[in-house]
DOZA-182900 format. One record per residue (C-alpha): residue number from 1; chain; x, y, z. Coordinates in nm, 2 decimals. Layout:
N
- NUM, A, X, Y, Z
...
% end
This chain:
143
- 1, A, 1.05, -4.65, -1.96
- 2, A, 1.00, -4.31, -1.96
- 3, A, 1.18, -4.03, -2.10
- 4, A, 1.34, -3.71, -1.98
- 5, A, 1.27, -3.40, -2.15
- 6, A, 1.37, -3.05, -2.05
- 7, A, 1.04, -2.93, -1.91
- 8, A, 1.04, -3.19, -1.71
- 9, A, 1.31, -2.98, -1.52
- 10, A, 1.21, -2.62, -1.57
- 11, A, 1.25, -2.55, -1.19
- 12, A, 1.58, -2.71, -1.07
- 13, A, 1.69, -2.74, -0.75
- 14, A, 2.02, -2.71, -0.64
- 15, A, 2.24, -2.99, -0.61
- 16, A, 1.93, -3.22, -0.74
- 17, A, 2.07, -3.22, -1.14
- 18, A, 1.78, -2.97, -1.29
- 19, A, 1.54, -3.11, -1.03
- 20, A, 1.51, -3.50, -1.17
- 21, A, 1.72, -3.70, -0.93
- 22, A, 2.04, -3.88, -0.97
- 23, A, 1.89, -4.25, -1.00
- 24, A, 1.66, -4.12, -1.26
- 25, A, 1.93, -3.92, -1.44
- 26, A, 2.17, -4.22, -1.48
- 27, A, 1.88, -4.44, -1.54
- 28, A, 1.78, -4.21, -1.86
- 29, A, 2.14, -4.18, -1.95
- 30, A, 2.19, -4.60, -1.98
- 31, A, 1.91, -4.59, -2.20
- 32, A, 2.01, -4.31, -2.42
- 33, A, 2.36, -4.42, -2.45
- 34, A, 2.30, -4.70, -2.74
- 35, A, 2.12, -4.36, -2.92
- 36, A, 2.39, -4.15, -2.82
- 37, A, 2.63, -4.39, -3.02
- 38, A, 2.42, -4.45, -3.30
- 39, A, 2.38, -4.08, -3.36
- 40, A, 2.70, -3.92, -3.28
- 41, A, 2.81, -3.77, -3.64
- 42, A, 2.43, -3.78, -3.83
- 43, A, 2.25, -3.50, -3.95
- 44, A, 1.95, -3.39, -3.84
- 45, A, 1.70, -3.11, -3.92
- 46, A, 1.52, -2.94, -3.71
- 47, A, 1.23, -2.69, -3.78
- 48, A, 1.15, -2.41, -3.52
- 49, A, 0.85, -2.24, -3.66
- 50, A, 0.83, -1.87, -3.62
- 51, A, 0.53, -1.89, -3.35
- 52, A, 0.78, -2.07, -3.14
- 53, A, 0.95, -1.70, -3.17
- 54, A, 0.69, -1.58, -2.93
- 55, A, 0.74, -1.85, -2.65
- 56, A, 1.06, -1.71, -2.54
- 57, A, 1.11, -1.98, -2.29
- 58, A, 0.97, -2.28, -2.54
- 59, A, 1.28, -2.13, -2.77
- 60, A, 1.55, -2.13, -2.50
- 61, A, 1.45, -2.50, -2.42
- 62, A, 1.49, -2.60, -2.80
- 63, A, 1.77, -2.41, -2.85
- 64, A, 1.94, -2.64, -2.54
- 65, A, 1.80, -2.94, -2.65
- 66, A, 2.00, -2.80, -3.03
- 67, A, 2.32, -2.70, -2.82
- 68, A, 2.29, -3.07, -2.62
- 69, A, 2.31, -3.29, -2.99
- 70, A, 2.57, -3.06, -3.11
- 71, A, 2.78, -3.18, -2.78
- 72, A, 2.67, -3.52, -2.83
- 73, A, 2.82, -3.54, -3.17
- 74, A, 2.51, -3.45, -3.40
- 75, A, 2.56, -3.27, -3.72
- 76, A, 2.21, -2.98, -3.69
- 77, A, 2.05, -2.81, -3.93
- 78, A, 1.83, -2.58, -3.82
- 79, A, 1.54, -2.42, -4.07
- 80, A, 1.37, -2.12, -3.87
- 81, A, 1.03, -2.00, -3.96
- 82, A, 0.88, -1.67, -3.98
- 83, A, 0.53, -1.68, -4.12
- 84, A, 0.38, -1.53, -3.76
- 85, A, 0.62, -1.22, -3.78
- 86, A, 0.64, -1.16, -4.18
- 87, A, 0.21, -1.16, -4.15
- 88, A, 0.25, -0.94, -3.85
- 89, A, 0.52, -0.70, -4.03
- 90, A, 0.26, -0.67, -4.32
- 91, A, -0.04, -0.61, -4.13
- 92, A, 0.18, -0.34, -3.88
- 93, A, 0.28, -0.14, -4.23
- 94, A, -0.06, -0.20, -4.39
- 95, A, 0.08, -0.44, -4.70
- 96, A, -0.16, -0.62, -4.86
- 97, A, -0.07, -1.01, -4.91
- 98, A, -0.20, -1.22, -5.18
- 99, A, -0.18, -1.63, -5.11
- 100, A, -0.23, -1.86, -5.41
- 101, A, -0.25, -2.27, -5.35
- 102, A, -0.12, -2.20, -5.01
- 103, A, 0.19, -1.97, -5.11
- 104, A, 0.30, -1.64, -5.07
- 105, A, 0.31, -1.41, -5.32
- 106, A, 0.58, -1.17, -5.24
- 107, A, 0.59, -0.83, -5.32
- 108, A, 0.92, -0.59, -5.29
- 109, A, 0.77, -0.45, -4.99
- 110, A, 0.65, -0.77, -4.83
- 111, A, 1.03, -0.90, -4.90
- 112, A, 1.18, -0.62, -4.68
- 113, A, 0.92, -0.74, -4.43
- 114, A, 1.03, -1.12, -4.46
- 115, A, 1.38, -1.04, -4.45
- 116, A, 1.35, -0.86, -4.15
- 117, A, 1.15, -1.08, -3.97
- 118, A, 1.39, -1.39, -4.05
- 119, A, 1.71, -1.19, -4.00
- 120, A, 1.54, -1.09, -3.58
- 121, A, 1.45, -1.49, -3.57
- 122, A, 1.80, -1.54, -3.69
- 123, A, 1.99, -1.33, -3.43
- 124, A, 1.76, -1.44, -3.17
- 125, A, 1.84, -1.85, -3.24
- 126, A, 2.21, -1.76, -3.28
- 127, A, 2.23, -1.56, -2.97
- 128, A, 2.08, -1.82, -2.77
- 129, A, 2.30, -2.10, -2.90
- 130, A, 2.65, -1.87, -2.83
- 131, A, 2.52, -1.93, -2.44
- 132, A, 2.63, -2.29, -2.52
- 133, A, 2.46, -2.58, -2.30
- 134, A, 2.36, -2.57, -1.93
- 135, A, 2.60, -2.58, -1.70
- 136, A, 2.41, -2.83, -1.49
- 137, A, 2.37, -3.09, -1.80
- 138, A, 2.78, -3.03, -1.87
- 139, A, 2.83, -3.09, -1.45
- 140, A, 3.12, -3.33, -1.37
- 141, A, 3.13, -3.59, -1.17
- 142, A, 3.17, -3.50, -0.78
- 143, A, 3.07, -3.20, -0.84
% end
């Protein structure tokens, strides 16, 4: 059986729900419906990394797919990364960095730079997620 994700309707059609078909679309919904249940009030995490931050559309999708669990009854934690923009930030202001076994060593200045950079990634994700789900996923019947 295969499964439905969101880019497998990134152009949707009108009337055609996001562009996968009705038989499909209640055939993928009978077999997520035992998950559904199973899921509905656990916690999951979920880690967008901060080059995802460039892909603007890769981000909206995730941030449906977030909005979708959280209508579904799942309790999400989302951790957002920012290693792409806080190495950009420091390179753009000309702060050196200093890396020891694979960590960060932050300076003061390189703080600022990491604040800011989570605190855009921040807005961004929460902005996103105010939109709240697609209208075509919420649809009613006969509609």
């Amino acid at each position: 059986a295969a499964m439905v994700s969101w880019e497998d309707s990134k152009s949707p059609k009108p009337g055609d729900l996001d562009g996968i078909g009705a038989d499909k679309f209640v055939e993928f919904f009978r077999q997520a419906s035992p998950y559904i249940v199973n899921h509905h009030g656990s916690v999951m995490v979920v880690v967008i990394p901060g080059e995802v931050f460039v892909a603007k559309d890769i981000l909206q999708g995730i941030v449906q797919d977030v909005a979708l669990l959280q209508s579904l009854g799942v309790r999400v934690v989302l951790v957002l990364g920012s290693n792409k923009q806080v190495e950009e930030g420091l390179v753009d202001r000309g702060i050196g960095s200093e890396v020891v076994d694979g960590y960060r060593v932050t300076t003061p200045e390189a703080l600022e730079v990491a604040m800011e950079a989570a605190g855009r990634n921040s807005v961004l994700t929460q902005a996103l997620l105010s939109r709240g789900i697609n209208v075509a996923v919420t649809r009613r019947h006969g509609d």
